[in-house]
LUMGUBA-182372 format. One record per residue (C-alpha): x, y, z; residue number from 1. Coordinates in steps of 0.1 Angstrom, whole numbers, plus 2048, in hexadecimal, padded with zeros to 3 digits. Layout:
ATOM   px   py   pz   nr
ATOM    X    Y    Z  NUM
...
This chain:
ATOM   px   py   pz   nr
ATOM  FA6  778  4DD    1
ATOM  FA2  755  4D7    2
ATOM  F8A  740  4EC    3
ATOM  F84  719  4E9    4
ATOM  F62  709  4EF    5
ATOM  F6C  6E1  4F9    6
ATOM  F5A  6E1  519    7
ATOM  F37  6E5  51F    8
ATOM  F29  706  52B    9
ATOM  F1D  6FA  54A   10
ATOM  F3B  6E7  554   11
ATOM  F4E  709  54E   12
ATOM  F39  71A  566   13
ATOM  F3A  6FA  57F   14
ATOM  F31  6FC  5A2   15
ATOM  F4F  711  5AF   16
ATOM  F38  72C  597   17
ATOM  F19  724  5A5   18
ATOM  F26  729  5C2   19
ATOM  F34  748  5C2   20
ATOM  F0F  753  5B0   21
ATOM  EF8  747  5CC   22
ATOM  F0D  740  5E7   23
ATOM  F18  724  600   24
ATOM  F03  707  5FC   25
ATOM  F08  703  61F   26
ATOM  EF7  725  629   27
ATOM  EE0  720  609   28
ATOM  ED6  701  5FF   29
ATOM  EE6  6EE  5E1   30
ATOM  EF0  70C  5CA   31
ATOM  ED6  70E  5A7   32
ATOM  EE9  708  586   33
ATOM  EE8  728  56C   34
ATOM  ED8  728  54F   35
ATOM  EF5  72E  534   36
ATOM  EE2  744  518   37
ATOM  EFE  736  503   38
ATOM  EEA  713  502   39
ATOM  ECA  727  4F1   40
ATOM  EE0  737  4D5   41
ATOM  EF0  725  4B9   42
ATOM  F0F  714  4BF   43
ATOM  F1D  722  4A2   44
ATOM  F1C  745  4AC   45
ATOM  F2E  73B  4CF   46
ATOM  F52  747  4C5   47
ATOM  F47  761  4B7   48
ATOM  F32  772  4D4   49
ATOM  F52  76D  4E7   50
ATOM  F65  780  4CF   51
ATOM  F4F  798  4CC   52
ATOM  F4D  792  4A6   53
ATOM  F24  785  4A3   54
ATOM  F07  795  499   55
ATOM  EF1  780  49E   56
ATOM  ECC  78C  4B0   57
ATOM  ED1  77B  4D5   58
ATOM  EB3  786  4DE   59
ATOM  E9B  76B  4D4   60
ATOM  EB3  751  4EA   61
ATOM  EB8  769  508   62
ATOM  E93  76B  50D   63
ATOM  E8B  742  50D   64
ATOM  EAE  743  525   65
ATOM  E98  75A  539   66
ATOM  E7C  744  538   67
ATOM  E92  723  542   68
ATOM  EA0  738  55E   69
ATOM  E86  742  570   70
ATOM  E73  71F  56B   71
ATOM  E96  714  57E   72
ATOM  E91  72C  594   73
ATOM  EB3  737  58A   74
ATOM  EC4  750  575   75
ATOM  ED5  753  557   76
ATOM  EFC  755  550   77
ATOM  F06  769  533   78
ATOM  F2C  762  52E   79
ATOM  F45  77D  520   80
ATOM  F3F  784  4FD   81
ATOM  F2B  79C  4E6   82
ATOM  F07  797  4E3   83
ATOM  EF4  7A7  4CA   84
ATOM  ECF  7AF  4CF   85
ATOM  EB2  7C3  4B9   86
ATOM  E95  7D1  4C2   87
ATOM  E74  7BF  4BB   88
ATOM  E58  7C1  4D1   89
ATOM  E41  7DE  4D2   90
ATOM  E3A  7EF  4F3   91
ATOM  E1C  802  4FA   92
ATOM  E2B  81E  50F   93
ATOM  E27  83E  521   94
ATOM  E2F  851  4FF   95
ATOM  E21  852  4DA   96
ATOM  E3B  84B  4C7   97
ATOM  E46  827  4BE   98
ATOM  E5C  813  4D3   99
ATOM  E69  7F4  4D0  100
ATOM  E7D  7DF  4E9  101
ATOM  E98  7C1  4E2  102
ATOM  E8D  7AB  501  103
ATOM  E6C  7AC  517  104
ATOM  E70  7AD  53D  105
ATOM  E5E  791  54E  106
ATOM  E5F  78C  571  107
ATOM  E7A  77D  582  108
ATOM  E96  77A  569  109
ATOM  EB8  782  576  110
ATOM  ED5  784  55E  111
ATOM  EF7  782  56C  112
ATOM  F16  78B  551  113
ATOM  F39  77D  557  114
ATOM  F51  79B  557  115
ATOM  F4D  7AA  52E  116
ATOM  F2A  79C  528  117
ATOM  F1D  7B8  512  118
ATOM  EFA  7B8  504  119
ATOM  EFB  7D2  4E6  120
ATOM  EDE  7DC  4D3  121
ATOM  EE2  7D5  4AB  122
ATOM  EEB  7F8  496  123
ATOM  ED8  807  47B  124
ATOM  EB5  803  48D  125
ATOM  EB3  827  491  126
ATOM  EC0  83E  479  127
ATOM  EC1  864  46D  128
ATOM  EA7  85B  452  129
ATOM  E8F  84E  46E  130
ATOM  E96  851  48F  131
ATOM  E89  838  4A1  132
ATOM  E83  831  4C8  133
ATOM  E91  80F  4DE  134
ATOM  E98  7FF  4FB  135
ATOM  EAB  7E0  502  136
ATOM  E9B  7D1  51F  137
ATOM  E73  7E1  527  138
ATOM  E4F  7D8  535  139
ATOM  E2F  7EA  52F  140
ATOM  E24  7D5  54C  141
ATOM  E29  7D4  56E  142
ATOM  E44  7BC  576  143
ATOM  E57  7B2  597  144
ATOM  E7B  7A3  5A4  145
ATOM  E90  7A9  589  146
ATOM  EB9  7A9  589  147
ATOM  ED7  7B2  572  148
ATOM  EF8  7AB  580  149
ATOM  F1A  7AF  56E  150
ATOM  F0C  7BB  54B  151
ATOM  F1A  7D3  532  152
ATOM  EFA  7E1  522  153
ATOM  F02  7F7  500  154
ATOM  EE7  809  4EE  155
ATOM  EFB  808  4CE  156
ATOM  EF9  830  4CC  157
ATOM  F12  838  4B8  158
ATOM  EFC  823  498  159
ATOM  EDA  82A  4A3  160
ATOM  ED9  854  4A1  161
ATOM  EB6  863  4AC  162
ATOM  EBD  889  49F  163
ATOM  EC0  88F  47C  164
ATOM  EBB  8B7  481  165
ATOM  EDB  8B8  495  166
ATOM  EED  8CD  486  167
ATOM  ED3  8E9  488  168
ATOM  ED5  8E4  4AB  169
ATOM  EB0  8CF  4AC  170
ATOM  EB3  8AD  4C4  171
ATOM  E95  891  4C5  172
ATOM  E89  886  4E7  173
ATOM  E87  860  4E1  174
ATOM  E8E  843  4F8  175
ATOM  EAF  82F  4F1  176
ATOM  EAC  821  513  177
ATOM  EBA  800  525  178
ATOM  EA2  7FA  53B  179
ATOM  E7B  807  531  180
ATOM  E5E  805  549  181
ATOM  E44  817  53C  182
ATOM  E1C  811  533  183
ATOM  DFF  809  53F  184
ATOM  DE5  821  554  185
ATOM  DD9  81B  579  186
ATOM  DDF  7FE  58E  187
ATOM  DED  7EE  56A  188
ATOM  E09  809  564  189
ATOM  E29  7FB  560  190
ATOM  E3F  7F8  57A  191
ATOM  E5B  7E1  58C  192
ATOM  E57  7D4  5AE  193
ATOM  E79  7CB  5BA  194
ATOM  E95  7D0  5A3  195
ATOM  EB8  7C8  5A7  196
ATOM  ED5  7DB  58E  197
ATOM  EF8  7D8  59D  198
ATOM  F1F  7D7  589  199
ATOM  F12  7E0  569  200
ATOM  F19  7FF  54F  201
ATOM  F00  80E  53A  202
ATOM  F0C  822  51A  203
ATOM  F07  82D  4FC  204
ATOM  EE5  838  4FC  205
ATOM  EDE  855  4E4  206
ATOM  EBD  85B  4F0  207
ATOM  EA8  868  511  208
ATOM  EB1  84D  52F  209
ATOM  EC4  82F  536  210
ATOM  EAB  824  54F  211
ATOM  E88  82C  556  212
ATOM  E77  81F  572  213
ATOM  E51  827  568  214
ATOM  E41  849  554  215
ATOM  E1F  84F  55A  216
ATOM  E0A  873  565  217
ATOM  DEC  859  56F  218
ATOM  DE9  865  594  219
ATOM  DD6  83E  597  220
ATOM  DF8  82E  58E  221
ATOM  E0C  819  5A3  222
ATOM  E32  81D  5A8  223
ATOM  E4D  804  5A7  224
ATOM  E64  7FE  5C8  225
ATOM  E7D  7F6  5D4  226
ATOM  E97  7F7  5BA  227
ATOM  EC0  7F8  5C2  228
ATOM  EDA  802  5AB  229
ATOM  EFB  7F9  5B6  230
ATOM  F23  800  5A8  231
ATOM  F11  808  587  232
ATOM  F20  81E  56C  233
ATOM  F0C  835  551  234
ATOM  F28  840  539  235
ATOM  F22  859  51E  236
ATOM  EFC  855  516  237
ATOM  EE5  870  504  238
ATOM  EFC  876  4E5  239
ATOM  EE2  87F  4D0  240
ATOM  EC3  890  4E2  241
ATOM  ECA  8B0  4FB  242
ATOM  EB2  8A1  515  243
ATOM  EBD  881  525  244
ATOM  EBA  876  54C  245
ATOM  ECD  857  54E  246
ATOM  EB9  84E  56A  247
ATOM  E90  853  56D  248
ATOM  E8C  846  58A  249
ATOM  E66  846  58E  250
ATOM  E64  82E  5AA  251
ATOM  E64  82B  5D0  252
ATOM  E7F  81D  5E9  253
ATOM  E9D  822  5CD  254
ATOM  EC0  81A  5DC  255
ATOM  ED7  828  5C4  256
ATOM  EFD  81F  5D3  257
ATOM  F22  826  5C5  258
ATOM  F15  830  5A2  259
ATOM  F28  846  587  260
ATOM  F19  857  56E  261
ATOM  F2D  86A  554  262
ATOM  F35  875  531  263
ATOM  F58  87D  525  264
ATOM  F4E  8A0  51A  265
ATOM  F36  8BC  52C  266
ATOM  F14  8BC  51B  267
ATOM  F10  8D8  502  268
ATOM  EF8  8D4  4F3  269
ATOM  EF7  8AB  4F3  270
ATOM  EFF  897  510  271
ATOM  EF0  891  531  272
ATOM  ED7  8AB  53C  273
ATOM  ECF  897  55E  274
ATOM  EE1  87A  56B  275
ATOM  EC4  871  581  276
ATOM  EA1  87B  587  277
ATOM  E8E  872  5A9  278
ATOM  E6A  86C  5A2  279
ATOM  E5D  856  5C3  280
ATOM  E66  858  5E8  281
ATOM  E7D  848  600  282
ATOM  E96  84B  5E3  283
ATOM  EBE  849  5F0  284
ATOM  EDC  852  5DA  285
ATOM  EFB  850  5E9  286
ATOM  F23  84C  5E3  287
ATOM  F19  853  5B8  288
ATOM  F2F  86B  5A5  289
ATOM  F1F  880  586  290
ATOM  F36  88E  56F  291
ATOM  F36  8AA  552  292
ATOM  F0A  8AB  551  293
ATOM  EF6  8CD  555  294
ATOM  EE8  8BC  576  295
ATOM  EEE  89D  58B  296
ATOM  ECE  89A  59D  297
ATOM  EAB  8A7  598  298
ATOM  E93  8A2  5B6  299
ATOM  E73  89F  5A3  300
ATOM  E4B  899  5A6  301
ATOM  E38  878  5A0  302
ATOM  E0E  87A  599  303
ATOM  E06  861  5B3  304
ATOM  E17  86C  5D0  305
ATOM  E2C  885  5E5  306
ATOM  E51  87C  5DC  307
ATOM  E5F  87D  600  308
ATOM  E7F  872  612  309
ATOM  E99  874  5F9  310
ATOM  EC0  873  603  311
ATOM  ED9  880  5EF  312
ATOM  EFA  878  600  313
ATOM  F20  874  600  314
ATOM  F22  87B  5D7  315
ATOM  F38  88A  5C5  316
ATOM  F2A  8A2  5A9  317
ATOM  F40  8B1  592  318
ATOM  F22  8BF  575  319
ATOM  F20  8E0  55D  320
ATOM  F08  8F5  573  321
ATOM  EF1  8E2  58C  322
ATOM  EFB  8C4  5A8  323
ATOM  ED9  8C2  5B8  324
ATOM  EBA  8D6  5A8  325
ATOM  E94  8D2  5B1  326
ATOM  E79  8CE  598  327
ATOM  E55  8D2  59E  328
ATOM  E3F  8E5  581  329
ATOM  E1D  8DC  583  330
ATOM  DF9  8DB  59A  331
ATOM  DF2  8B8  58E  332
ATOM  E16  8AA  59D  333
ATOM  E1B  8A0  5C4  334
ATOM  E32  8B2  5DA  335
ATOM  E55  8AD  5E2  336
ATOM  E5C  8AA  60B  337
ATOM  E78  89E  621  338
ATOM  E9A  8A6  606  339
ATOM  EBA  89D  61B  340
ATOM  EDB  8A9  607  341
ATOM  EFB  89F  622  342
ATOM  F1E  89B  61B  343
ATOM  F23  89E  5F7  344
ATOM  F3C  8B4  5E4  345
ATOM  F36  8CA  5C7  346
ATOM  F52  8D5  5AB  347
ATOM  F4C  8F4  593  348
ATOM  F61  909  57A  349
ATOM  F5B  924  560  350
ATOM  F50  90B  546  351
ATOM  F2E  917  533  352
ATOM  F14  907  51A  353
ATOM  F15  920  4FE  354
ATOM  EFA  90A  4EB  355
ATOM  EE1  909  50C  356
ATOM  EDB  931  510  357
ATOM  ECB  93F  533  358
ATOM  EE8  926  547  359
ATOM  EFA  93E  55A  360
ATOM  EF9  938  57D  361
ATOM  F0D  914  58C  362
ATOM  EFC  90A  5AD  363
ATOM  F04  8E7  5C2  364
ATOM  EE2  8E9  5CE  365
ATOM  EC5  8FC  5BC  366
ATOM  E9E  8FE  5CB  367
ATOM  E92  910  5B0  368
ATOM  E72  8FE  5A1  369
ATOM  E53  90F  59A  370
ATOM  E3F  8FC  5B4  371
ATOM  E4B  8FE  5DC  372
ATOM  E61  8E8  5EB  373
ATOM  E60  8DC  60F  374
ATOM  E73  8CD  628  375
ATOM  E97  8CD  61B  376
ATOM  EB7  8C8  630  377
ATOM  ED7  8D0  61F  378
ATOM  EF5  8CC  633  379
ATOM  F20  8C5  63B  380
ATOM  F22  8C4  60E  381
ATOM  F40  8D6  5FF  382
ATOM  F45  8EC  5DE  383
ATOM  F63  8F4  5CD  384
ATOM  F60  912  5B0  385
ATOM  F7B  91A  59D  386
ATOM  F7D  939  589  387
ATOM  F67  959  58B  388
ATOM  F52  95B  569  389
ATOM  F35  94A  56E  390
ATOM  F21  950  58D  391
ATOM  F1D  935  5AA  392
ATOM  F0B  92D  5C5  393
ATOM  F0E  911  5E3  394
ATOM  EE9  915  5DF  395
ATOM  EC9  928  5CF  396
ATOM  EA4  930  5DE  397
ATOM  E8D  938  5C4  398
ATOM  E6E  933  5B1  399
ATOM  E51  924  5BF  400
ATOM  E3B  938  5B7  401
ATOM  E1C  926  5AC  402
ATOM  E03  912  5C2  403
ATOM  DF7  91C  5EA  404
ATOM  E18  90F  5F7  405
ATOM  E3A  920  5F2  406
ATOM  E5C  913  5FC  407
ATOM  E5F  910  620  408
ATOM  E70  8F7  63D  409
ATOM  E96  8FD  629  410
ATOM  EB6  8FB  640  411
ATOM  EDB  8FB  630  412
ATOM  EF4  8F5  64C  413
ATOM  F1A  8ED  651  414
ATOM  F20  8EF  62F  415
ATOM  F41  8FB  61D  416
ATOM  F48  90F  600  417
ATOM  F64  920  5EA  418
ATOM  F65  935  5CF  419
ATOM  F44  93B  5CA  420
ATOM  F30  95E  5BF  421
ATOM  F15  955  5DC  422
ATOM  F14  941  5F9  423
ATOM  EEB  942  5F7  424
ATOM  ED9  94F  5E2  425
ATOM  EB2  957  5E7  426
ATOM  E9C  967  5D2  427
ATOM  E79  96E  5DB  428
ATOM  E61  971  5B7  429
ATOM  E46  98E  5AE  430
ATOM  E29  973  5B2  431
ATOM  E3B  95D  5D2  432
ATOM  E4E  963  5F3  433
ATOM  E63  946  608  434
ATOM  E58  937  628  435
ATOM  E74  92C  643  436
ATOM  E98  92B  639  437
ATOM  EB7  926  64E  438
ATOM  EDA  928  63C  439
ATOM  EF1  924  659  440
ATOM  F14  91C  669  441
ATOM  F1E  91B  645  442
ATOM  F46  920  639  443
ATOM  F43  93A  619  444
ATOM  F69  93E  612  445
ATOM  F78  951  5F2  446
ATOM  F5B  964  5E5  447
ATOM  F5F  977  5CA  448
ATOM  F47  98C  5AB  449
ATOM  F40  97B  58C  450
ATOM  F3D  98B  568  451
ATOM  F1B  98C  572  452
ATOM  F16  992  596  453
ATOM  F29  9B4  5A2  454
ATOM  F25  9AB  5C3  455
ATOM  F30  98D  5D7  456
ATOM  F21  97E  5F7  457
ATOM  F1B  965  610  458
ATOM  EFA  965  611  459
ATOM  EE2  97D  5F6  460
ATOM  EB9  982  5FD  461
ATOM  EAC  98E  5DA  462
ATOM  E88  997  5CE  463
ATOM  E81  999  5AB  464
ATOM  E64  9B3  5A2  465
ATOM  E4B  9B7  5BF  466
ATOM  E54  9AF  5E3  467
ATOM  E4C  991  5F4  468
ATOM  E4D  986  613  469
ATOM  E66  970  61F  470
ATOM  E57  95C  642  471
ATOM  E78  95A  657  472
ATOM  E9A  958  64F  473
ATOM  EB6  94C  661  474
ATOM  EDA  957  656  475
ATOM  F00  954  661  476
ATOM  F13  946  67B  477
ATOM  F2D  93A  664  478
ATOM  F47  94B  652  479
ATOM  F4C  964  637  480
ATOM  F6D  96A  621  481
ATOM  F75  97B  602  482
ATOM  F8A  96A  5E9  483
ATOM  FA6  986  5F0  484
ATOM  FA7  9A3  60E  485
ATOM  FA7  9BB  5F6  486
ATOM  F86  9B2  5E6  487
ATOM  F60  9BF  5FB  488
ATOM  F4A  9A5  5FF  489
ATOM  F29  9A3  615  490
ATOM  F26  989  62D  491
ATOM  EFC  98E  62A  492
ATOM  EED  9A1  613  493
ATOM  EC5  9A6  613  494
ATOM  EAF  9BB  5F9  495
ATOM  E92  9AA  601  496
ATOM  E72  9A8  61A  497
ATOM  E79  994  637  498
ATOM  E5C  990  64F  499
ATOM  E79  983  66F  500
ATOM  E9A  982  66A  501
ATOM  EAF  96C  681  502
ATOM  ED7  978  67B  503
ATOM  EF5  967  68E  504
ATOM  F18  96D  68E  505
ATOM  F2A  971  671  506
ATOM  F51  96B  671  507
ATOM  F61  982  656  508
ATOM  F7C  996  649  509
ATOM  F87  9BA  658  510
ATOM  F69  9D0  662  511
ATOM  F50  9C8  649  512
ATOM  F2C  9C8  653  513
ATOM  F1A  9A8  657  514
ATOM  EF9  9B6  64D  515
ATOM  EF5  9CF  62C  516
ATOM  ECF  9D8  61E  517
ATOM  EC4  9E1  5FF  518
ATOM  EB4  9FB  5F8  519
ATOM  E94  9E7  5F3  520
ATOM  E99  9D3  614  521
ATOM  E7A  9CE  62A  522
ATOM  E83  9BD  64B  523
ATOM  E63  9BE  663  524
ATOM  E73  9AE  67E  525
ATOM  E9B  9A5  686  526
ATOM  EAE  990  6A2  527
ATOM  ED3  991  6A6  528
ATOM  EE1  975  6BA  529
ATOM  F00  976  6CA  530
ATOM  F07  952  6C5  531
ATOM  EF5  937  6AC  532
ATOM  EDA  92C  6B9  533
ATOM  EE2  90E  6A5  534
C-alpha cells in the first residue's frame, strides 16, 4: 500500500478529528490537539511505519510523545502503521527473574490508534538459548488514569520463544505480557488507579498474561480500581508456556464488557489455561466470549482483602473442561463472598487433553477449591453437551476442606441443561462436609452415562472416604429426562449424610422414583413438599 506524506500530521488529523476524539466543543470546550508520535520519530522512517516495513525502536519517541501529551493535557495519536518497540527498562517486580519492559507507564498517558495502529515488540529478544521475560507497557509503581484506545498490541511471540524443553513436554512460566503492574510492597505496591482499555487486541503473547493488574501476597498492599475493558480481543496468546491467564485481574471495581478471548486451537498442552482470573471485589464481566481454553473464569483470592461481589453474566463460554471454576488454596489468602453467575451459556463436547492427565470431568460451573466458598448465586445459564465420553456436569460441589469454614450459602436455580452425565454434582470429602445448598427448579434434559460414570442423574450427593455431614439440602422442582426412554436415569440420587433434606417435585419420565439412596446414605431428617417452596 502506498501512502504519501505532503501534509502535515496535524493538519491530517484536523479538527473534524479532534472532534470526534474529545467531543463537541460546544458540550466541551475548544477540543485539545493530539500529539502525533509521528512528530518524535524520524521523518525518514514515516513511510515505512505505514507500510509496515520499519524496524526501527519507537519506543524512545513514544515515551517523550507521552510526556508532551500529558503536559498538553492531551493524548497521543498513533496513526496506522507498524511500530516496532524493544524492551529496555528494568522492572523490579513481584517475581525473581529479570524483566524488562519497552515503555514505562506514567500517569495520565492515553494513547489512541487510528484503525491498524499496531505496536509490536522487536523479535529475537528472547530466545530458546535464553529465554528471557518482557512486557511492553509496565510500572513497578503505583500509577493512576491511564487509557489505550484503538491499539493493536503484538508481543512478537512467534520470535521471542520462552521454552526451549518443549519438546519434552517442559513449559517456562515467564511474563510476555502487554500490560505489567507489578512491584513494590505495602502502601508502595504497584498498582493502577483508574484505567481505561477499550477496541483494542492483544496477541501473540507466548508467555503467562496479557494483562496484569497488580501481584503481590503482602496482605499491607493496596489494590488498583476501577479498571474497564471494553470490545477488547485477546487472540491466541500462551504459545509457548502451559500456564497463561490472559487476564490477572488483581484489582477492585473491574468492568470487563463485550470481550473475546480465544485461540484457534483447544489448549493441549500450550494455549490458554485461564482467560481471566478475578483477584479483587466488585469485579463485573459481562457479554465476553471465551473460546477453546481449559477454563474461562477463575474466581480467585487477593492477600488484602475478601474478593466479594463479582458478576459473571450474559457470556458465552465455549472452553475444553471448565466455564466458571473457583480457586482458593491457602490460610494466608482472603475469602471469596457474594459470586453471581446469571444468563450465560455453556458449550461442551467429547474433546480431551491427552497431554494434561487427571482432566476428565467438563463442568460450566465448578466450586471445587480447597478453601470454602460462600455466598454464590448461580442462575437462568444454559449448557449444551454433545456426545457421551467424557463426563459433564451443569455444576460440581466439592472440596473445601481446609480452614473452620466449609462451603455454604450456594443456590443454583432456573437453570438449563442437555446432554450432560450430571445435573449436580456434590461430593462431600473424608476431612469436610457442605453447609446449605439449594439446586432447584432446574431443567436436566437428555441425560445419559459416560465412559466413566455408569450412572446418570439429575442431581448426585457423593462422599468420598468417611461421611460428612452435609447442613441442608434443597433438591428438585424441575425436571428430569433421559437422553432416550429406553435408557434409567435418577432424577436424585444421594449416598451421602444429609443432616435435612428439603425434596420438591420432580417432573420425569414413566414411573421412576424421584428419590434412590445409596447404600451409604444417612438422611437424619427429610421434608417432601408438594409444591416448591421456591
Amino acid at each position: 500500500m502506498k501512502i504519501d506524506f505532503p501534509i502535515g500530521r496535524r493538519e491530517l488529523l484536523g479538527a473534524g478529528a479532534s472532534a470526534a476524539l474529545f467531543g463537541s466543543a460546544a458540550c466541551k470546550g475548544a477540543p485539545r490537539q493530539p500529539v502525533s508520535i509521528l512528530d518524535f520519530l524520524p521523518s525518514s522512517e514515516h513511510r515505512r511505519i505505514a507500510e509496515g516495513r520499519s524496524s526501527f525502536d519507537c519506543g524512545a519517541g513514544l515515551e517523550r510523545a507521552i510526556a508532551a501529551a500529558i503536559q498538553a493535557d492531551s493524548l497521543v495519536w498513533l496513526p496506522r502503521g507498524e511500530y516496532q518497540l524493544s524492551a529496555r527498562h528494568a522492572l523490579t517486580h513481584a517475581d525473581t527473574f529479570p524483566c524488562l519492559a519497552a515503555v514505562r507507564m506514567v500517569s495520565g498517558m492515553r494513547l489512541h490508534g487510528e484503525a491498524g495502529a499496531l505496536l509490536r515488540m522487536m523479535p529475537g529478544f528472547s530466545s530458546d538459548q535464553k529465554p528471557r521475560a518482557m512486557a511492553m507497557f509496565a510500572t513497578h509503581t503505583p500509577i493512576a488514569d491511564i487509557e489505550f484506545k484503538g491499539l493493536i498490541l503484538d508481543m512478537n511471540g512467534r520470535n521471542n520463544p520462552i521454552s526451549p524443553e518443549r519438546a519434552q513436554g517442559i513449559y517456562n512460566r515467564l511474563p510476555q505480557a502487554h500490560i505489567f503492574v507489578s512491584g513494590g510492597s505495602g502502601q508502595a505496591a504497584a498498582r493502577v488507579d483508574r484505567a481505561r482499555i477499550t477496541d483494542s487486541v492483544f496477541r501473540d503473547s507466548n508467555g503467562v498474561s496479557c494483562i496484569v493488574m497488580g501481584q503481590t501476597a503482602d496482605s499491607r498492599a493496596v489494590l488498583g480500581r476501577d479498571w474497564t475493558l471494553e470490545r477488547c480481543r485477546f487472540l491466541d496468546n500462551g504459545m509457548d508456556t502451559d500456564d497463561h491467564s490472559s487476564i490477572f485481574a488483581y484489582a477492585e471495581g473491574v468492568k470487563t464488557t463485550g470481550c473475546t478471548f480465544a485461540n484457534v486451537a483447544p489448549f493441549g498442552p500450550t494455549g490458554v489455561n485461564t482467560a481471566y482470573e478475578v483477584h479483587g471485589s466488585r469485579q463485573i464481566i459481562s457479554d465476553c466470549k471465551f473460546v477453546n481454553m481449559i477454563r474461562g473464569i477463575w474466581v480467585a483470592n487477593n492477600y488484602t482483602a475478601v474478593t466479594a461481589g463479582t458478576t459473571i453474566k450474559d457470556s458465552e463460554f465455549r472452553t475444553v473442561f471448565y466455564g466458571v471454576d473457583f480457586y482458593h488454596d491457602r490460610s494466608s489468602a482472603k475469602d471469596i463472598r457474594q459470586t453471581t453467575i446469571s444468563g450465560n451459556t455453556f458449550t461442551f463436547d467429547d474433546t480431551a487433553i491427552r497431554s494434561v492427565p487427571g482432566l476428565n470431568f467438563k463442568v460450566a460451573v465448578q466450586i471445587a477449591s480447597e478453601f470454602a466458598q460462600q455466598d454464590v448465586r448461580i442462575s437462568r445459564n444454559s449448557v449444551n453437551k454433545s456426545g457421551s465420553i467424557v463426563t459433564s456436569a451443569f455444576v460440581v460441589i466439592t472440596g473445601g476442606a481446609s480452614g473452620k469454614a466449609r462451603h455454604d450459602a450456594i443456590v443454583a436455580a432456573d437453570n438449563q441443561g442437555r446432554g450432560l452425565t450430571f445435573g449436580s454434582f456434590i461430593r462431600t470429602t473424608a476431612q469436610a462436609g457442605i453447609g446449605r445448598v439449594s439446586i432447584v427448579r432446574n431443567t436436566w434434559t437428555g441425560l445419559s452415562p459416560s465412559s466413566t460414570m455408569a450412572i446418570a442423574a439429575g442431581d448426585a450427593v457423593e462422599h468420598t472416604g468417611t461421611l460428612q455431614p452435609i447442613t441442608m439440602l434443597t433438591l428438585g422442582g424441575g425436571s428430569v429426562q433421559a437422553s432416550d426412554r429406553t435408557r434409567a436415569v435418577k432424577p436424585v440420587y444421594i449416598n451421602a449424610f444429609v443432616r435435612y433434606l428439603v425434596l420438591d417435585p420432580i417432573r420425569t419420565q414413566g414411573t421412576v422414583p424421584t428419590l434412590e439412596l445409596g447404600g451409604a446414605a444417612r438422611l437424619e431428617a427429610v421434608e417432601r413438599r408438594a409444591k416448591s417452596g421456591h
